[in-house]
C-alpha positions in Angstrom: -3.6 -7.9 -11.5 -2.8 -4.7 -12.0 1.0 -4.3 -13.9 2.2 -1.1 -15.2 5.5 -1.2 -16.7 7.4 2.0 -16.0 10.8 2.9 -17.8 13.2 5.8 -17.9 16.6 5.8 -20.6 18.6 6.2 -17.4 16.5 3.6 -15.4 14.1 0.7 -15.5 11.3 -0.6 -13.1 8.8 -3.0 -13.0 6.2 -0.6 -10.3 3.5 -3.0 -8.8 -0.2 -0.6 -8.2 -3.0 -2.4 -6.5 -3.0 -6.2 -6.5 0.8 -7.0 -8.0 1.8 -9.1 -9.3 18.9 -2.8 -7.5 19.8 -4.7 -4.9 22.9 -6.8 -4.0 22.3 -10.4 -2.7 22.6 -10.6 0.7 25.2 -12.7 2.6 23.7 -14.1 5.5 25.5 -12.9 8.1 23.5 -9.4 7.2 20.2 -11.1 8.9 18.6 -9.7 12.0 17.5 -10.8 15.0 13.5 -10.6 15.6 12.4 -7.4 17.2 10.8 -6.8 20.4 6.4 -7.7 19.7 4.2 -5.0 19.6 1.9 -4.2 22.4 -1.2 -3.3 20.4 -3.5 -5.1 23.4 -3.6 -7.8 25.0 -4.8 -10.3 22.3 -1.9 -9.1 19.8 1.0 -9.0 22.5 2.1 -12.6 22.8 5.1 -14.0 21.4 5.1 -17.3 19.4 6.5 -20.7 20.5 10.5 -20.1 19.9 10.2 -22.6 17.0 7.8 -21.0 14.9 9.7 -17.8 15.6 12.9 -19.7 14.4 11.5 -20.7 11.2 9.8 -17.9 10.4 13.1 -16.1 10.8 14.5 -18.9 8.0 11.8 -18.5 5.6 12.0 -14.9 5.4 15.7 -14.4 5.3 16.2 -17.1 2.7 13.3 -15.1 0.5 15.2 -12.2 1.2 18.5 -13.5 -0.3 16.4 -15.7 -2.8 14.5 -12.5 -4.0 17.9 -10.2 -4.4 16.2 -7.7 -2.6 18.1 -5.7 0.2 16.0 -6.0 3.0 12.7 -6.6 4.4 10.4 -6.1 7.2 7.5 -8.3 8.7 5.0 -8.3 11.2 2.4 -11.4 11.1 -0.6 -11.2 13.9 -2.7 -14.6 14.5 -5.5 -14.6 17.1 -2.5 -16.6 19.5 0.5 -14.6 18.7 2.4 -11.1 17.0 5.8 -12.0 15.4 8.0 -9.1 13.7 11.1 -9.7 12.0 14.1 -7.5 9.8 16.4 -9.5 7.2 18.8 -7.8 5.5 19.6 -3.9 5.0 17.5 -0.6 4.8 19.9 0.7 2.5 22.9 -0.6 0.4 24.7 2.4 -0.1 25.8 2.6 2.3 25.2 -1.1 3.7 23.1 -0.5 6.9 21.0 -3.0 8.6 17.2 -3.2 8.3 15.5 -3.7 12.3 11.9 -4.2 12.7 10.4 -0.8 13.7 11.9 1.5 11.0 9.6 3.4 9.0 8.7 3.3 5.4 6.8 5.0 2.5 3.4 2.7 2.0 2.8 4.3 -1.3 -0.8 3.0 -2.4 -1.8 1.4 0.5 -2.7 4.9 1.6 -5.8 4.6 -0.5 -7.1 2.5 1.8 -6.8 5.8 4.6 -8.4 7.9 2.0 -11.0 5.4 1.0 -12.1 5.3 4.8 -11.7 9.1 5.1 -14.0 9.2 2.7 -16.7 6.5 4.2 -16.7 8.3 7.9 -17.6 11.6 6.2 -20.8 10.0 4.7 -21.5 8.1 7.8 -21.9 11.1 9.2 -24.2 13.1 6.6 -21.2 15.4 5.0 -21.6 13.5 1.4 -23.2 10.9 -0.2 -21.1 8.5 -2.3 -23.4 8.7 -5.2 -22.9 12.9 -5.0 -21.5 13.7 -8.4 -18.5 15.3 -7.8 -18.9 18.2 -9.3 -21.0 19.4 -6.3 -18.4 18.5 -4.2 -14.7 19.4 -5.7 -13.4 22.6 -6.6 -15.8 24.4 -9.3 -12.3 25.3 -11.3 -11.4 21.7 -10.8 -15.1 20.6 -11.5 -15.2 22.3 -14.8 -12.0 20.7 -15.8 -13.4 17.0 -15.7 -15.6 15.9 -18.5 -18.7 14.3 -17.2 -18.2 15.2 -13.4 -22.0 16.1 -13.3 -21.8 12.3 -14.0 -19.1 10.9 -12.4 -19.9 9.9 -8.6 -17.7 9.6 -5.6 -18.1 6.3 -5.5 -16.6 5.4 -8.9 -13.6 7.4 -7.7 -13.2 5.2 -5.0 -13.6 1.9 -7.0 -11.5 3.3 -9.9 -14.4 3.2 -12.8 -14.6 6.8 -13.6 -12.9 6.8 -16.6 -10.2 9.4 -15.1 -7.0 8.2 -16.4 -3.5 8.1 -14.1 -0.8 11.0 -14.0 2.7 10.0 -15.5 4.1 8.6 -12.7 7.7 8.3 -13.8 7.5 12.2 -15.3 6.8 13.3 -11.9 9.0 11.3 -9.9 12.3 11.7 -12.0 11.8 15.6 -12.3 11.5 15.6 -8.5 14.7 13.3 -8.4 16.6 15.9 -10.7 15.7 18.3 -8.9 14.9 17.2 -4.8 14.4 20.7 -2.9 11.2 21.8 -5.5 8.1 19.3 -4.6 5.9 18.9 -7.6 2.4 19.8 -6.3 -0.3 17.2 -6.4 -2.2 19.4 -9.3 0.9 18.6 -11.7 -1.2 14.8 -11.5 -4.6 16.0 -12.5 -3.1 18.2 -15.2 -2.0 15.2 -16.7 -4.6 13.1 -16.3 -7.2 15.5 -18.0 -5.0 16.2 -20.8 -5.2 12.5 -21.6 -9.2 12.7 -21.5 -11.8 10.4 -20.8 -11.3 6.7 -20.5 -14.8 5.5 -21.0 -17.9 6.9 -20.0 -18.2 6.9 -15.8 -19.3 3.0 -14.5 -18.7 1.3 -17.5 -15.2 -0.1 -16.9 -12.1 0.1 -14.5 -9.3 1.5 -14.8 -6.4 1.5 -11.2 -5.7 5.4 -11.6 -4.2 7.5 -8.7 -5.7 10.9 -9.6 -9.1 9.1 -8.6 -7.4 9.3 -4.8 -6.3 12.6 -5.4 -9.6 14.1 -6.2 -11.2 12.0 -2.9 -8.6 14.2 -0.9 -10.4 17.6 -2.2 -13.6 16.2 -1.4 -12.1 15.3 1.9 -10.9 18.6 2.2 -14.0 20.1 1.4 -16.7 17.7 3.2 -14.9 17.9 6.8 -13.8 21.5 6.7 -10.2 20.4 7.1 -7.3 19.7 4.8 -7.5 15.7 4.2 -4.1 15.5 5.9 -5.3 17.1 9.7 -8.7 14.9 8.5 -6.7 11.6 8.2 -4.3 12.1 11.5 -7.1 12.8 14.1 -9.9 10.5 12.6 -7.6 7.4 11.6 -3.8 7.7 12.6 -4.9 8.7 16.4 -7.9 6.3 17.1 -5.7 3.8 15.5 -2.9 4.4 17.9 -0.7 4.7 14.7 2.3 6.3 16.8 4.9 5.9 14.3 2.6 7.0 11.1 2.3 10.3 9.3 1.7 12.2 6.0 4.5 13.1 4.1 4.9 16.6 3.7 8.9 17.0 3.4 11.6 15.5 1.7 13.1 13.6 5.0 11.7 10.7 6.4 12.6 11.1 10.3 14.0 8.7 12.3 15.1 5.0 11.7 13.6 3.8 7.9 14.5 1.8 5.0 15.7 3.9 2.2 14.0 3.5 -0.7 16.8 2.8 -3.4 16.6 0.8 -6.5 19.4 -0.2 -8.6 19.7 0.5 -12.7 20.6 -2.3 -15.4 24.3 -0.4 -14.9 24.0 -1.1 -11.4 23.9 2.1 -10.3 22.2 3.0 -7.2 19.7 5.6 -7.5 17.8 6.5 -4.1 14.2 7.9 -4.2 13.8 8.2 -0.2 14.2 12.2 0.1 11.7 13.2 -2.5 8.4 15.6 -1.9 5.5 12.8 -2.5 2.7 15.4 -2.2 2.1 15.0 -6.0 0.4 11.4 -4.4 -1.7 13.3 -2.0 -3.9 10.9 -0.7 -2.7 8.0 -2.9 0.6 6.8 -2.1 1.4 9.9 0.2 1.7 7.8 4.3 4.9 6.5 5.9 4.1 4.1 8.4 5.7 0.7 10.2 4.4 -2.7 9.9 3.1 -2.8 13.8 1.4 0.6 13.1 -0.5 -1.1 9.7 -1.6 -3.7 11.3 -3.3 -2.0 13.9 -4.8 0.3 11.4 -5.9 -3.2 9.6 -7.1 -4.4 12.8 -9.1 -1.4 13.5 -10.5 -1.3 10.0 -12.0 -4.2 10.3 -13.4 -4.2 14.3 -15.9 -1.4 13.6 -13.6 0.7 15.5 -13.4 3.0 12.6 -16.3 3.1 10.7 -19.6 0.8 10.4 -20.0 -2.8 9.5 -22.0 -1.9 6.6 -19.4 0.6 5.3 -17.0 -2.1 5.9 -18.8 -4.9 4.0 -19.0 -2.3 0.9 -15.2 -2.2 1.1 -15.1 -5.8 0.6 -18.0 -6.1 -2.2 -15.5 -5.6 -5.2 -17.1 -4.3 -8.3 -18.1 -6.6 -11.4 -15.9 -4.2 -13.7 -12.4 -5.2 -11.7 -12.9 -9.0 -11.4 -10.3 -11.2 -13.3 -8.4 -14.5 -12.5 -5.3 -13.9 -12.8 -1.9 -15.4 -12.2 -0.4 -14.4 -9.1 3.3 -14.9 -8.4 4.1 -18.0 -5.7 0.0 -17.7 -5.2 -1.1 -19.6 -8.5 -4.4 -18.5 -10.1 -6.3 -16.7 -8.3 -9.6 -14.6 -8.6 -8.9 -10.7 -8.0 -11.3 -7.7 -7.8 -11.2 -3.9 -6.2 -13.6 -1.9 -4.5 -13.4 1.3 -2.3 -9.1 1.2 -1.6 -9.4 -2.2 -0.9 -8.8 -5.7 -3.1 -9.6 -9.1 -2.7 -7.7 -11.9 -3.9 -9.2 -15.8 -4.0 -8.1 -19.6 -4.2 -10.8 -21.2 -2.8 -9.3 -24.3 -3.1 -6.4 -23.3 -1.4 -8.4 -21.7 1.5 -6.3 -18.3 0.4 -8.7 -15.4 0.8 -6.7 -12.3 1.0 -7.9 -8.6 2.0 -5.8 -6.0 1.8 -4.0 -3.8 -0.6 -0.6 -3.2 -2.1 2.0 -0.2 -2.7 5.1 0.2 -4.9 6.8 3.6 -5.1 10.4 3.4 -6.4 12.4 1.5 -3.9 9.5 0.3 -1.4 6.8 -2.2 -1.9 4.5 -2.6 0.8 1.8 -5.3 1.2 -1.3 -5.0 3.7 -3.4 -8.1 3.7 -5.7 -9.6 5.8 -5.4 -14.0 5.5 -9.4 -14.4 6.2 -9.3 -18.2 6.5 -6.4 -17.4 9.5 -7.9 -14.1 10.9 -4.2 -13.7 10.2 -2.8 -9.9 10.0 0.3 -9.4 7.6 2.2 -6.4 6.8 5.5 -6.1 5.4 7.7 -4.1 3.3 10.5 -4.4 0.8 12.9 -1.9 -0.3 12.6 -2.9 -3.8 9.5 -2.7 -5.9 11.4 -3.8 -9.0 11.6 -7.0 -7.6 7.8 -6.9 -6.0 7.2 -10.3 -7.5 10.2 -11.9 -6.2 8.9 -11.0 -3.1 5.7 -12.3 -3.5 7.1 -15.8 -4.9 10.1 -15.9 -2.3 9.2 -14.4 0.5 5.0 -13.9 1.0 4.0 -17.1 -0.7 6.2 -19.2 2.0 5.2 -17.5 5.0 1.8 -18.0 3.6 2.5 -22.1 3.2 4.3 -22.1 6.5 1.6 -20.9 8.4 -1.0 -23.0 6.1 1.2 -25.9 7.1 1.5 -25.2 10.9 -1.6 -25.0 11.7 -2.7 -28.1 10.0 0.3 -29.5 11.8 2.9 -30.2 9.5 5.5 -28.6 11.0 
C-alpha cells in the first residue's frame, strides 16, 4: 500500500498513488437520481431489479455524507446488469450537483493506458520489454540516467528501476500560482535524476511516476507517433471511449467534477484548470466511469492486446508484494506489475484488479472484482479523503454485492 504524504504551509493532503490506502458534509437532499445505463453492448446494457438499484443508491449516498466528501460517481457492471449512480456535488464552490456522466481527471489510472501502449508496440515487433532503454529514449535523455544501458523497459513498467518520483506538490502548486504557464513533463525527470539512483535496476520497487513518463518517449519513439495520437487511435477508439481524452489544456470541457480540496482553514482551493502534461502518461487522461469500464472490459477480452500480454499484467512482481491493511478491506495481500495491481483476501473471496489515482481533488478507482466478474469504476472529488472513501463508500458496495448474491438481501 502505497502512501505518500504530501504537504504544503498553505495546504495539506493525504495523495493516494497506486493501491491506496475539503469538503462540506452533504445534506441529503443534495443526492441524485441514478443516470440513464450505458449501452456498451448488449451484455452491459441491462438495468438492475429496481431494489438493488434502490439500495445501491442508499449505500453510496450515505458513504458519501459518511466520508465528508462532496460528491461521487459510480458505475458497477455484473455479467446481469450496468448500474451508474451521482451523490452529492461536483463542486462546492459553488454548490453544483454531481450527475453520472460528467468527466473527471483519472490521474494514475492512466498508467494502466500507457502500460498497454507499451505492450501492443512489442506485440507487434517495435520493442522488446527487456530493450535497455537507452536504445530506445532520447540519447540526451539516455545519457542523463545512470544505468539505462541497464535498466529495461520492463522495470519501468513494474516500478523497480530505481528511478525515483518528481516532487509532485512543487509542480502542482507552481502550476496553481501561476495557471496559464504548464510546467512541461521534463520539469519531472529533472527532478527525479537530481535525486539519483534508488537502488540498482531489479532489485527493489519503488511507485515512481517519471517511470510512466519515460514509457511515453519510448512510446513516442517505437510507434512513430507522439504517445498521445498513439494512445487515442490504438486504445480510446477501439475501446469506444467517447467521452475520454488526454489532457493537453487547462479546461476540462463539458459537464465534470471539479477537482477542489479544502485546507485545515477551510479554504477551498480548486486544482481542476491546471496544465497536467508534467504527468504525461502517468496521471495525464480524463475520462467517465462508463468510458473506464469499457476500457477495463476491453483490457481484459483480448480486444486490446493478447492473453499472454494480459496474464503478465496480472503476474505482480516479488519486489512489490506486501500484506497490508487496507481501509474497510481488512488485510489484504497487495502487489504491482505493468500499470496494474492486485489486491487479495482469499478468505473473503476479494480479488481485486485494477488500479488507483489521486491528483489533488479527484480520486479515481478502476477495479476489476474477479470472484464477481464484477466491473467498478468510480470517482471522488477528494483524494484527501481517499480512505474515507474506500471504508465508507467502496468497502459497502463491495459487501452489498458480496451479500446479494449469496442472498442476503
Amino acid at each position: 500500500m502505497i502512501m505518500p504524504l504530501f504537504s504544503n504551509p498553505r495546504f495539506h493532503i493525504l495523495l493516494l498513488v497506486g493501491i491506496v490506502v475539503a469538503a462540506a458534509v452533504l445534506s441529503s437532499g443534495c443526492m441524485q437520481s441514478a443516470g440513464p445505463v450505458q449501452e456498451a453492448d448488449d451484455a452491459y446494457k441491462n438495468p438492475p431489479p429496481p431494489a438493488t438499484s434502490a439500495d445501491l443508491e442508499s449505500v453510496v449516498s450515505a458513504g458519501v455524507v459518511s466520508a465528508g466528501v462532496p460528491g461521487a460517481l459510480i458505475e458497477i457492471s455484473t455479467p446481469e446488469w450496468t448500474w451508474n449512480y451521482a451523490a452529492g456535488n461536483a463542486s462546492t464552490a459553488p454548490a453544483r450537483p454531481a450527475t453520472p456522466e460528467m468527466r473527471f481527471i483519472i490521474a494514475s489510472v492512466t498508467k494502466t493506458f500507457t502500460s498497454v501502449a507499451i505492450q501492443q508496440l512489442a506485440e507487434d515487433g517495435r520493442l522488446s520489454l527487456d530493450d535497455p532503454i537507452d536504445r530506445r529514449l532520447p540519447a540526451d535523455v539516455a545519457a542523463m540516467i545512470p544505468e539505462s544501458d541497464a535498466i529495461t523497459i520492463r522495470q519501468l513498467l513494474d516500478h523497480t528501476s530505481g528511478i525515483a518520483d518528481y516532487d509532485e506538490d512543487a509542480i502542482v502548486f507552481e502550476e496553481y500560482e501561476n495557471p496559464d504557464t504548464p510546467v512541461p513533463y521534463q520539469e519531472g525527470i529533472r527532478q527525479s535524476l537530481d535525486t539519483g539512483p534508488l537502488y540498482p535496476p531489479g532489485t527493489n520497487y519503488t511507485y515512481s511516476n517519471v517511470n510512466y513518463i519515460l514509457l511515453t518517449l519510448i512510446i513516442d519513439e517505437a510507434s512513430g507517433v507522439p504517445y498521445e495520437d498513439y494512445v487515442t487511435r490504438e486504445i480510446l477508439v477501439p475501446s469506444g471511449m467517447n467521452d475520454t481524452f488526454v489532457h493537453r489544456t487547462n479546461h476540462i470541457p463539458g459537464p465534470h467534477m471539479r477537482a477542489q480540496e479544502s485546507g485545515e482553514d477551510g479554504t477551498v482551493m480548486d486544482f481542476s484548470d491546471l496544465y497536467i502534461q508534467f504527468d504525461r502518461g502517468a496521471g495525464d487522461i480524463v475520462s467517465t466511469t462508463a468510458d473506464l469500464n469499457r476500457f477495463h472490459r476491453a483490457l481484459r477480452s483480448g480486444a486490446l492486446i493478447s492473453p499472454a500480454s494480459f496474464a503478465a499484467m496480472e503476474n505482480t512482481s516479488p519486489q512489490s508484494r506486501k500484506i497490508g491493511e487496507v481501509q474497510g478491506l481488512g488485510e489484504m495481500s497487495v502487489g504491482c506489475s505493468y500499470g496494474y495491481f492486485a489486491q487479495q483476501n482469499v478468505s473473503e473471496g476479494l480479488t481485486l484488479y485494477g488500479h488507483t489515482g489521486g491528483y489533488y481533488g479527484s480520486y479515481t478507482i478502476l477495479y476489476y472484482w474477479a470472484e464477481k466478474d464484477t466491473y467498478i469504476a468510480m470517482n471522488s472529488n477528494s483524494a484527501a479523503k481517499a480512505g474515507a472513501v474506500n471504508r465508507e463508500i467502496l468497502a459497502p458496495v463491495l459487501l452489498y454485492l458480496k451479500d446479494e448474491a449469496a442472498g442476503g438481501q
